[in-house]
PLY file of the C-alpha trace (Angstrom):
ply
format ascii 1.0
element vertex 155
property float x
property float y
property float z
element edge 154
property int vertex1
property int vertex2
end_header
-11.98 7.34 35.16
-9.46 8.88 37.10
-8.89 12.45 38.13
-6.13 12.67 35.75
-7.49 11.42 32.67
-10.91 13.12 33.36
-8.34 16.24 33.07
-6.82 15.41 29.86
-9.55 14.07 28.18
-11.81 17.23 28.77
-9.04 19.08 26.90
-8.74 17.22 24.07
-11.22 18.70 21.69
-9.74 22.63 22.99
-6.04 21.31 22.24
-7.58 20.23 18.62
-8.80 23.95 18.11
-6.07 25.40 19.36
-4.25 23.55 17.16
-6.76 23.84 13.61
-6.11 27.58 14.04
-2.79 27.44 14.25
-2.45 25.19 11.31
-4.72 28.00 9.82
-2.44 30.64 10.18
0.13 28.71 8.85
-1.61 27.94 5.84
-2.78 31.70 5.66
0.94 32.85 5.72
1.97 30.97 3.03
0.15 33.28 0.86
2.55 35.91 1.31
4.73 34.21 -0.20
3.19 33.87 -3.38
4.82 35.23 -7.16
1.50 37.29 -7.52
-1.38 38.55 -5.19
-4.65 36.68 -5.90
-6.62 38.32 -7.88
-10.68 39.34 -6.04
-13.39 37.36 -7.14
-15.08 38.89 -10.25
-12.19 41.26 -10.42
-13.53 43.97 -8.10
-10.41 45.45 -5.97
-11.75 47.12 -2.81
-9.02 49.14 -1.38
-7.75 48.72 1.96
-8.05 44.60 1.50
-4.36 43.44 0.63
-4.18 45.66 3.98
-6.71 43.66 6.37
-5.28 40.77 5.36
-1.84 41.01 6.27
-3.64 42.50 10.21
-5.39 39.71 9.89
-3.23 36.82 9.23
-0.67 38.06 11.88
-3.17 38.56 14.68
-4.99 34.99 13.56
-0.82 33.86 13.83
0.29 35.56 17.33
-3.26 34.86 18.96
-2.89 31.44 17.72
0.72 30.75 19.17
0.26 32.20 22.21
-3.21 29.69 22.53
-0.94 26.87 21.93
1.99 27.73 24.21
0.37 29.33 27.00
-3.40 28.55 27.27
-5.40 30.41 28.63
-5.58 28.46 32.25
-2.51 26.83 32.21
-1.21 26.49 36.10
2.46 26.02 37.02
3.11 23.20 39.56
2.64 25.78 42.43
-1.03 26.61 40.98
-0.82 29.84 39.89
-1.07 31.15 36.03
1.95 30.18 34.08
3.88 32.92 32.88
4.48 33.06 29.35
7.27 34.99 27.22
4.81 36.48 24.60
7.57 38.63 23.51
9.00 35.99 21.64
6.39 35.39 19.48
5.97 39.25 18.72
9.95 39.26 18.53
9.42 36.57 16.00
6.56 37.96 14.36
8.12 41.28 13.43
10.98 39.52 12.02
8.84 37.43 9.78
6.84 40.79 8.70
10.13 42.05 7.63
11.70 39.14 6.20
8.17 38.68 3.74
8.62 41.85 2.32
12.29 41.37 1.83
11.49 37.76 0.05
8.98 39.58 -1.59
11.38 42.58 -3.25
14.03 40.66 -4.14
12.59 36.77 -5.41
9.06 37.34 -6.64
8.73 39.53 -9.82
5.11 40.35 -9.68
5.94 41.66 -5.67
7.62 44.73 -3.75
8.68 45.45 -0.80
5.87 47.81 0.84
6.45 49.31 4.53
2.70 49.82 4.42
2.61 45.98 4.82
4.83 45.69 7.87
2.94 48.36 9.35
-0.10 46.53 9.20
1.54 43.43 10.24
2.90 45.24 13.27
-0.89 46.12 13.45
-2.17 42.32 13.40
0.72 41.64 16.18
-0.79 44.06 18.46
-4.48 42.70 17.51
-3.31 39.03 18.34
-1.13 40.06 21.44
-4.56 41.83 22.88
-6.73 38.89 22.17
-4.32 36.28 23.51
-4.12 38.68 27.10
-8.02 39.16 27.01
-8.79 35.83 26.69
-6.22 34.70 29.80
-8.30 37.40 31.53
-11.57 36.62 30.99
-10.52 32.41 30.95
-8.07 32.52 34.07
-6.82 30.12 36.49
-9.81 30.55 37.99
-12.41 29.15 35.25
-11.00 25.87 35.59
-9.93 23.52 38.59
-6.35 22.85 38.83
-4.82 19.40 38.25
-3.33 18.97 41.15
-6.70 19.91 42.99
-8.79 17.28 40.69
-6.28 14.59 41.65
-6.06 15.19 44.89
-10.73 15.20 45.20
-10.46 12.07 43.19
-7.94 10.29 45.82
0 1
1 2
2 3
3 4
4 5
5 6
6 7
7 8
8 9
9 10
10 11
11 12
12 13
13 14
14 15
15 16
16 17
17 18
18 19
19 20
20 21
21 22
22 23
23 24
24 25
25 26
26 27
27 28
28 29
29 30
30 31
31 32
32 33
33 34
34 35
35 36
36 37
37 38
38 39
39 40
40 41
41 42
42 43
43 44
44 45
45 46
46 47
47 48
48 49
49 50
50 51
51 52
52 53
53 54
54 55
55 56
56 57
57 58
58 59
59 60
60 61
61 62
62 63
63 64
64 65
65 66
66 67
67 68
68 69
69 70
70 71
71 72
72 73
73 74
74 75
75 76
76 77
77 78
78 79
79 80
80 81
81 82
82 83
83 84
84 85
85 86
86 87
87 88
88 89
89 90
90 91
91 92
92 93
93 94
94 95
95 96
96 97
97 98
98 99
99 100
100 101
101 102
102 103
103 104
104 105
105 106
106 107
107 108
108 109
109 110
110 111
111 112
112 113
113 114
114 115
115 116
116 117
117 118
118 119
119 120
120 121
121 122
122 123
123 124
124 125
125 126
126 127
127 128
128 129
129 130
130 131
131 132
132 133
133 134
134 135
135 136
136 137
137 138
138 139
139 140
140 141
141 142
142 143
143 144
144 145
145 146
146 147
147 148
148 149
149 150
150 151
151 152
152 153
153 154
């Protein structure tokens, strides 16, 4: 097996998880979307949940976007850490955050609009945003070979 395809084929099952959690997040916003909040199992409320979730979801959503379009050890040609835009995905986050609650006040009866929300959305943002830059820390160019340098020991 090639240099190459040793490369891609090592990353397969990392591009799958990258990818499951995204499609989790997805999934996970959806619920906010819903005409009523689920009600807890057995009925009991604990306060502060309806709260966590919302962090949650959004830090599960911008940690999970920024896995999939800027990996942790991604290289640019040159060899050195591809520089990624995260902005835009907090840029899009807030929006979304605001644009739930708006969905929320004016098309689902059994919802308001709650700033509380979008504060702890904001939250989540800065949760994921963290995670996303530790991990490219602590995973760096330097935890894996390049491509270039794989192809060019295999030659």
């Amino acid at each position: 097996m090639s240099g190459r395809l040793r490369t891609v084929a090592s990353r397969v099952p990392e591009v799958a998880v990258r990818t499951a959690l995204l499609l989790l997040a997805a999934v996970l916003n959806i619920g906010f979307y819903l005409p009523e909040v689920p009600a807890a199992p057995g009925g009991v409320d604990v306060p502060g949940t309806d709260k966590a979730f919302h962090a949650g979801v959004f830090a599960l959503t911008v940690w999970g976007l920024g896995r999939v379009l800027a990996p942790p050890a991604a290289l640019s040609p040159s060899g050195r850490p591809r520089r990624f835009p995260i902005g835009w995905v907090v840029l899009g986050c807030l929006v979304h955050a605001v644009v739930i609650e708006l969905v929320q006040g004016a098309l689902l009866a059994g919802r308001s609009v709650s700033v509380a929300d979008v504060a702890a959305d904001a939250v989540g943002i800065a949760v994921g945003v963290g995670l996303w830059a530790l991990e490219r820390r602590l995973r760096g160019p330097g935890s894996r070979p390049s491509p270039q340098r794989s192809i060019s020991r295999a030659a």
